[in-house]
N, C-alpha and C positions, 0 to 999 in steps of 0.2 A: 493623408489623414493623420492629425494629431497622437501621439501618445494616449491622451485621456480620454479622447470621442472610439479609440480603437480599444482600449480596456473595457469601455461600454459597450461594445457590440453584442453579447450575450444577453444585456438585459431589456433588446428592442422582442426579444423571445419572450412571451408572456408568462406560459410555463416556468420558466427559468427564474424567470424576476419573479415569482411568487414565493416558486419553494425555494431561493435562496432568501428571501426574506424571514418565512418560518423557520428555516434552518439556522441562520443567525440570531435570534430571539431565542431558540430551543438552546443552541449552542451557549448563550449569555447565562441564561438557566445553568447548564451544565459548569459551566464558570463557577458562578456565584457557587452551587454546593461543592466544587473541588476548594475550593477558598476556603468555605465553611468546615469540611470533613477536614482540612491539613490543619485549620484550627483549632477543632471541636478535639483533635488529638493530642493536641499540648495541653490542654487544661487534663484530661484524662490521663496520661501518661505522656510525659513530656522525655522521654529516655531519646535518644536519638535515633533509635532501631523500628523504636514500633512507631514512631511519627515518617520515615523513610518507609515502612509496612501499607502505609494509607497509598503512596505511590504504587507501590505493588502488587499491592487487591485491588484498583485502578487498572494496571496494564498487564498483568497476568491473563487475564480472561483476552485481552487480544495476542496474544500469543498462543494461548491454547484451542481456539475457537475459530479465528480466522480463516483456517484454511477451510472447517467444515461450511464456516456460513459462506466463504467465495463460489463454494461449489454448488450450494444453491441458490447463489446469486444467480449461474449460469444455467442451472435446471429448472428453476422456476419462478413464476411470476413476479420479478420483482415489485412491482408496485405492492401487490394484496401484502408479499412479504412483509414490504416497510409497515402497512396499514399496520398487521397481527403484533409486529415488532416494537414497533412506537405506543402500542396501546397499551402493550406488558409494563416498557419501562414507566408509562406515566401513574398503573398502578403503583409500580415498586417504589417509585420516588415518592407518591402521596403516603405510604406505609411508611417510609422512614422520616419523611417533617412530621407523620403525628409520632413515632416513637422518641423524636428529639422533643419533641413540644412538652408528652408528659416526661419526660426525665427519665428514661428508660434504654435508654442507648450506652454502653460501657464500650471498652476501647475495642471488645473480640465483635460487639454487634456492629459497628462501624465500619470493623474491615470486612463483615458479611455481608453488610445491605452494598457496600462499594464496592464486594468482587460481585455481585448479584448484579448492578446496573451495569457495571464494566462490561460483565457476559452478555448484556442484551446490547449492549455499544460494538461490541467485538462479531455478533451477528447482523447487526445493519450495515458496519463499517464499507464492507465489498460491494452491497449493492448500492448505497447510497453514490459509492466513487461508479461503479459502473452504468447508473443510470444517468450520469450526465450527455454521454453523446445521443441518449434519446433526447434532451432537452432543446439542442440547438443544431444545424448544422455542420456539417465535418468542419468547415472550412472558419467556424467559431468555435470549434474546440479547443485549442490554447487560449484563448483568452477568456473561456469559462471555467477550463480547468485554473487559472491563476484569479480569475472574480470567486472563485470559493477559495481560494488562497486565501486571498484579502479577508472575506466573511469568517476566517474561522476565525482570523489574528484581529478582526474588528470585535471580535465576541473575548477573544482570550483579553482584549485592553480593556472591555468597559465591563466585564463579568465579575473578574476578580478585583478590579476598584471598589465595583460597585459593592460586591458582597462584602466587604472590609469597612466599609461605612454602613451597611446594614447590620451586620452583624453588631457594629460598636451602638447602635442607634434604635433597634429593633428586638434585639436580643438573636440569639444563634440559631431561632430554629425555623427566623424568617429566610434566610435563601434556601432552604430546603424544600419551603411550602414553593415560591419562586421555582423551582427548580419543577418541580412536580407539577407545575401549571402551564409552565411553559412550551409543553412538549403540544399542547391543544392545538395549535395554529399550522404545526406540521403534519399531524394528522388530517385537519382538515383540508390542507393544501392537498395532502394527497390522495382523498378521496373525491377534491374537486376535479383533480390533473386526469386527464383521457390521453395517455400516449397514442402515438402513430405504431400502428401493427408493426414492427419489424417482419425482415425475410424467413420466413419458415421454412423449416426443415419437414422434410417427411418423414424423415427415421423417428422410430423413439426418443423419447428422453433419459439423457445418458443414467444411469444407477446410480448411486449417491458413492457407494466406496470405490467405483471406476472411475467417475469424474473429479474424484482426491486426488486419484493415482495419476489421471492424466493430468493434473494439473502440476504434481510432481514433477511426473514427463517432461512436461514442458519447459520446464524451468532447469531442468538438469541438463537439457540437450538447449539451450536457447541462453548464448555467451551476453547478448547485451544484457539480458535478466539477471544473468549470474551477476556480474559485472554491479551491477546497482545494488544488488541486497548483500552481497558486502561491501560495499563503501558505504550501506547504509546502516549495519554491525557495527563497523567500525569506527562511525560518526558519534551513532547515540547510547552505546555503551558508556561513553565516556561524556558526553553533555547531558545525560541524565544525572549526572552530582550535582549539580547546582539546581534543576527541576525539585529533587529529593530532599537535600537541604536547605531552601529556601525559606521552610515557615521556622527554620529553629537559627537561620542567618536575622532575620528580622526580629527574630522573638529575645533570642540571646545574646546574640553580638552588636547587634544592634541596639537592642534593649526599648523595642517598639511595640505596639498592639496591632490589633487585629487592621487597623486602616491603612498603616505601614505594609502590613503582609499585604494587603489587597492592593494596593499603591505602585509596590514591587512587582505583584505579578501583571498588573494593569499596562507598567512602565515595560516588561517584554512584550505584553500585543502589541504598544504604541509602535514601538522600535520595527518591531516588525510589518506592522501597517506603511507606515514610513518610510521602508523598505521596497515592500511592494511593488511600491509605482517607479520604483527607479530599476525592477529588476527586468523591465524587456530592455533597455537600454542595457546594462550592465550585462545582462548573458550574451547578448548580438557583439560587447565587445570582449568579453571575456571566455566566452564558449562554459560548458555545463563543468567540465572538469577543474576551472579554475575558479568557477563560480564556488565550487566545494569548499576549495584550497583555502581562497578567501574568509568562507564562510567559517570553517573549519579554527581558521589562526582568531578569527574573531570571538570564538564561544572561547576559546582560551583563553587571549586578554581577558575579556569577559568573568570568568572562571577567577584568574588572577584579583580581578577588582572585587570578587565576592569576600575570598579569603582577606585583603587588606582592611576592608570595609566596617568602620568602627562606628560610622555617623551616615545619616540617612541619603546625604548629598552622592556618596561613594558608591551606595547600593543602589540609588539610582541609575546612575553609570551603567554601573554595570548590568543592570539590567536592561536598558535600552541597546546597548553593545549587545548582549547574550540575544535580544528579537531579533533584534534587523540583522543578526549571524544568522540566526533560525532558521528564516524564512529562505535564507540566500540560498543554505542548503534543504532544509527537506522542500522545496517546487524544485529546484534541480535535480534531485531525485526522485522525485514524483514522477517529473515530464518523463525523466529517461524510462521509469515503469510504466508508462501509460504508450509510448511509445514503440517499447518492444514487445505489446501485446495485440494480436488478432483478436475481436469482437467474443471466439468461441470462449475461448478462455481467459477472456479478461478480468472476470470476476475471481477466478481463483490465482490468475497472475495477481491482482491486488490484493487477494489475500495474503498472499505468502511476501508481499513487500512492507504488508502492516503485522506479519508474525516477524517479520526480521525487526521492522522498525521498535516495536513492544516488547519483544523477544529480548533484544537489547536493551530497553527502556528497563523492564522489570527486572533484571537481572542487576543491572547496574543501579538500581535502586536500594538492593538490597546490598548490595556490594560498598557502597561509599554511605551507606548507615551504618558499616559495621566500621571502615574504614578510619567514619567521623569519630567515633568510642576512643578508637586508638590511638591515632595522631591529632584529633579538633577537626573543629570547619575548618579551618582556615588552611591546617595542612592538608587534610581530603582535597577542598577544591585545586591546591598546586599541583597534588600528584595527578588528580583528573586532568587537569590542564598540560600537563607534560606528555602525560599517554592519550589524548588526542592529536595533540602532534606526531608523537609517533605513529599510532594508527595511521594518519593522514601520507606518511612518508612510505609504511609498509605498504600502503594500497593503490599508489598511483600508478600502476601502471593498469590497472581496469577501467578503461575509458567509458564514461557515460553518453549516454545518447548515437550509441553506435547503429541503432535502429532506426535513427530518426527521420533518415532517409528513403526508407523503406515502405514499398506499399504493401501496407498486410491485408488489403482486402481479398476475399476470397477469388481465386481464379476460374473455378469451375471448368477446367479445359482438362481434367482427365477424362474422358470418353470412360461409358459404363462396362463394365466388365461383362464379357459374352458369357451366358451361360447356357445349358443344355436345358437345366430346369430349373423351377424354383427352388431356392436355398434356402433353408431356416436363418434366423439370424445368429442365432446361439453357438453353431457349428463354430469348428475352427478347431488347431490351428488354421493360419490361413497364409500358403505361399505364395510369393509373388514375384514372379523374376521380368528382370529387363536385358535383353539381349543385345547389344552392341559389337560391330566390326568396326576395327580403330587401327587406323595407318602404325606400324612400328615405332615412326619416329615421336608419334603425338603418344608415347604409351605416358609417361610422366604427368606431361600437362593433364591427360584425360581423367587419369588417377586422382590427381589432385584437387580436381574440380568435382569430382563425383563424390569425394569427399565432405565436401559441402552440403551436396545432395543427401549424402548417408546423415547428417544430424538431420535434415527437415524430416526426411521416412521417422527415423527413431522419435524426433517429437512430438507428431502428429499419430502419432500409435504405433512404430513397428516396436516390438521387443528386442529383434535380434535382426542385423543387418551386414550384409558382407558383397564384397567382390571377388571373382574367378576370373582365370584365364584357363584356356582350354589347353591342354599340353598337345595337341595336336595340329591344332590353329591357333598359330600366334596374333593372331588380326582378332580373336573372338571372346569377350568378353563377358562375364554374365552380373549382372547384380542379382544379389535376392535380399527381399527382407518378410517377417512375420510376423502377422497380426493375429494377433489373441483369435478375435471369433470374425466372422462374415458380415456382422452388421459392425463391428469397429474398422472394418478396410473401409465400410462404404462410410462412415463416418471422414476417414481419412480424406476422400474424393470433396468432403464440402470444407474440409480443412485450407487445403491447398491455397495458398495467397499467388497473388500476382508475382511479390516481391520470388517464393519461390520458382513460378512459373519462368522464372528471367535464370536461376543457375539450370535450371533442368533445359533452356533452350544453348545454354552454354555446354551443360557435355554435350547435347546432342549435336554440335556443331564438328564433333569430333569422330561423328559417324561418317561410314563410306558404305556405299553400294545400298541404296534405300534406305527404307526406316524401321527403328528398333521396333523388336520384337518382344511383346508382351505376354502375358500367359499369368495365369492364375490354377492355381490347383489346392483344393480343401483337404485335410485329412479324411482319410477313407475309414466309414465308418458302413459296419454290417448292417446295425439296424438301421440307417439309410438308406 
């Protein structure tokens, strides 16, 4: 199979091909008014700080928001969600093309209606990424997670052209109305879409401020996660300077209008479109961590060509440079977050990879607007360009896509815990021990391997988790770990992936004389 016919394989999925087509459209919308809003700021106040502000009422809201909308990504219905979600923004967007239309928008209203849509962007963000493997089959989910690659950088090339010729041709408060209409076709996609019922759970639905915490959990005890969200700190701290001063590169260094600014930003989706189709070829030979490295030296040059850039020839450069770097890294860090995530928590694992991603975004936003005051564009983008390299050197030793190999479907093969009687789910704590006899000489290896074992327990719910030897019998070994209540142990049982089910068959290879011993005991409670 070709390259190009195996890129297409998500969109012989009906579903798929629909609502990435409204999403695309919605996304071009969302283009044209970031176009318009980074414009609509230099005529208002053209200071270098509060035009870098329009970026950060933009990405602040996903920073501050993502992890709570990941977690009801994972509790509830996403479909109705996007419905309620998408319906809000396309109010809010038609509220601010008529407050531009009459004249009535100043530079504080702008960065309110933009941290307002940012906040309804930053609560879809997690389930729109988590509802893809409902779209298509497991085995076309890399190349639908990389066809909404392409759609977003197909919207970021022809969104921001497009609104820079609007704007100059229309007047400024036509991609705003755009903007606000466009969200129609994603709505209706997704009240026409009937997902396939996924596997149900019996248990309740997890509580909103426990399913934060576990999503914390998981990500504190789960090294390929770690691993990705800071190499992905580390990336966009620093290629947010040229994102941030781009409308005042075009505007004043350049000494271009609004078709230039849209041109420039049009010329990084190109790059990155462009990119795209070369990037299953280029990771198969470069693997995800160099794909960074690459990517990383490129937004530099990049970076470097903004600060030189006196004439329109130069900024194009370098914005084609700065896409096709773009893309190289955030799908290489993408995949590696989508791959070190089980189906439970995938929605607030993608959260907490678009609070690092914006996190960093808005921060270095506001960072290389003040930066620009002091030293110019032109020395902001060097210094940003030198401290992504370094970043890049601090952080290599966090291998991405260390998960990739891994089957995190669920395993279901803990056997249900015996009980005398029915338990409330509420109770708890909840102790759990595993009893193991382990030859003398295997005491190291068996340690070590359990070890392993001890983060999957802690991630999957225990709080606290340890191993004994018995001072009596050297051969006798005990694990224990503790979950919060009764109904988070039994939560933990539909946790369990294959992939763990493979170290737990590796200590248990270091048992002698039958098979380990289990046991569960609750905190004893009188009124019980």
């Amino acid at each position: 199979m070709s390259a190009t016919s195996d890129a297409l394989v998500p969109f012989r999925h009906r579903a798929f091909a629909v609502i990435w087509t409204a999403t695309v459209v919605s996304n071009i919308g969302t283009w044209m008014y970031n176009a318009g809003s980074g414009w609509l700021m230099t005529t208002l106040d053209a200071d270098p700080l509060m035009v870098s502000l329009v970026q950060v009422a933009a990405n602040l809201p996903l920073f501050l928001f993502a992890l709570p909308a990941g977690a009801l990504a994972d509790i509830v219905d996403r479909r109705r969600f996007l419905v309620l979600a998408e319906s809000a923004t396309t109010v809010v967007g038609l509220a601010m093309a008529l407050m531009v239309s009459l004249g009535r928008v100043g530079p504080v209203a702008l960065l309110a209606f933009t941290f307002v849509l940012g906040a309804l962007g930053a609560l879809t963000a997690p389930a729109w990424q988590s509802v893809v493997p409902a779209l298509v089959p497991r085995e076309a989910l890399p190349q639908a997670i990389a066809a909404n690659s392409v759609g977003i950088n197909v919207s970021r090339a022809v969104g921001p052209a497009l609104g820079g010729l609007i704007i100059g041709t229309a007047g400024i408060a036509t991609p705003f109305w755009i903007n606000g209409l466009s969200n129609g076709g994603v709505i209706g996609a997704l009240l026409w879409w009937r997902p396939i019922a996924r596997g149900q759970t019996r248990l309740p639905a997890e509580r909103f401020m426990a399913a934060m915490l576990a999503g914390l959990r998981y990500a504190r005890n789960s090294a390929p996660l770690r691993a990705t969200l800071g190499r992905a700190v580390a990336f966009f701290l620093f290629a947010s300077a040229y994102w941030a001063l781009l409308p005042l590169v075009a505007r004043h260094q350049v000494a271009g209008g609004p078709a230039l600014y849209g041109l420039l930003l049009g010329a990084i989706g190109l790059g990155a479109v462009g990119a795209a189709f070369a990037l299953p070829a280029a990771r198969a030979k470069l693997g995800g961590d160099r794909m960074v490295v690459a990517g990383t030296l490129g937004t530099a040059l990049a970076m470097g060509l903004y600060g030189l850039a006196h004439d329109a020839a130069v900024a194009l450069a370098a914005s084609l440079v700065a896409g096709a770097s773009w893309i190289a890294v955030l799908a290489s860090l993408n995949m590696s977050a989508q791959s070190s995530l089980p189906d439970w928590v995938r929605g607030r694992g993608l959260a907490l990879f678009v609070t690092a991603f914006f996190g960093a975004m808005t921060l270095g936003s506001a960072v290389w607007g003040e930066v620009a005051q002091w030293v110019g564009l032109a020395g902001a983008h060097y210094i940003a360009a030198a401290g992504a390299v370094a970043a890049m050197l601090a952080t290599r030793r966090w291998k991405l896509h260390a998960a990739a190999g891994l089957d995190l479907t669920p395993s279901m093969h803990w056997p249900a815990p015996v009980v005398a009687r029915e338990i409330e789910g509420d109770r708890g704590p909840v102790l759990v021990t595993v009893e193991y006899r382990v030859d003398r000489a295997d005491r190291e290896a068996f340690l070590a391997a359990l070890e392993h074992v001890g983060r999957e327990r802690r991630r999957d719910g225990a709080y606290a988790w340890g191993v004994f030897e018995d001072t009596a019998d050297e051969r006798r070994y005990v694990e224990t770990f503790m979950v919060e209540s009764w109904l988070e142990h039994l939560r933990q049982h539909e946790r369990v992936t294959r992939a763990d089910r493979a170290l737990e068959d590796t200590v248990r290879r270091f048992q002698r004389g039958g098979s380990v011993k289990i046991t569960h005991a609750i905190q004893a409670d009188r009124a019980a």
